[in-house]
N, C-alpha and C positions, 0 to 999 in steps of 0.2 A: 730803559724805556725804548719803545720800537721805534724805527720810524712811520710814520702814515702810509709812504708807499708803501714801506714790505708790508705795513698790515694790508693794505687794497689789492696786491700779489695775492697775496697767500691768500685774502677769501676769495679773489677770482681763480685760482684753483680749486678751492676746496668746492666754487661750486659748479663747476664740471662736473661732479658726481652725486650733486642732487638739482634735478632740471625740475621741482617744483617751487625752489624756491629763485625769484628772477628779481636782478639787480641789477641795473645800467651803469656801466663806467663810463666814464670821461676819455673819448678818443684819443684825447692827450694830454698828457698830465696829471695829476692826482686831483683827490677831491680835497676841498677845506674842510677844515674842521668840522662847519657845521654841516656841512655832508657824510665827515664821517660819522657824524653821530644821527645824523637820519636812519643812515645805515644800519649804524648798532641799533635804535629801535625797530627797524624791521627785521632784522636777524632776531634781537629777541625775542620779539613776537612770532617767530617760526617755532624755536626754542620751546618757548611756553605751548605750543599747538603740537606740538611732537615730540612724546614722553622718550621715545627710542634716540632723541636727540640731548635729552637732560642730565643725562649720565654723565660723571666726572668722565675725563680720558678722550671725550667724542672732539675732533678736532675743529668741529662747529661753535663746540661752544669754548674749545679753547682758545679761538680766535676772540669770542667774545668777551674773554676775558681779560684776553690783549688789549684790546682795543678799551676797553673800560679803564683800564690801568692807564693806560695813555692820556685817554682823556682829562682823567684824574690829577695827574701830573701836568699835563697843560694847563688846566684850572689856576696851579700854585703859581 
């Protein structure tokens, strides 16, 4: 399982290289949980708006499947 922060790193990387999609981080600190799962529904909902993004291997949505896993496992 990830931690939250590396997931919060890694999609504030990953979105340096796509500047249509805009997400606010937390000046300091990470987000809670249910932040992070705000997040994964707006990220999905890009996902689903952008077929060039649905593709297995795209690191968009590999994040997003981090992040679901995660969640997933916090739930238990």
């Amino acid at each position: 399982m990830k931690d939250p922060i590396k997931l919060q790193n890694k999609l504030q990387s990953l979105l340096k290289k796509i500047p249509q999609l805009k997400i606010m981080f937390p000046e300091k600190g990470k987000w809670s949980v249910q932040e992070l799962t705000a997040v994964a529904w707006v990220v999905q909902d890009f996902v689903n708006q952008n077929p060039e993004v649905i593709e297995d291997g795209n690191p968009l949505r590999d994040w997003l499947d981090e992040t679901k896993f995660f969640l997933e496992c916090y739930k238990r």
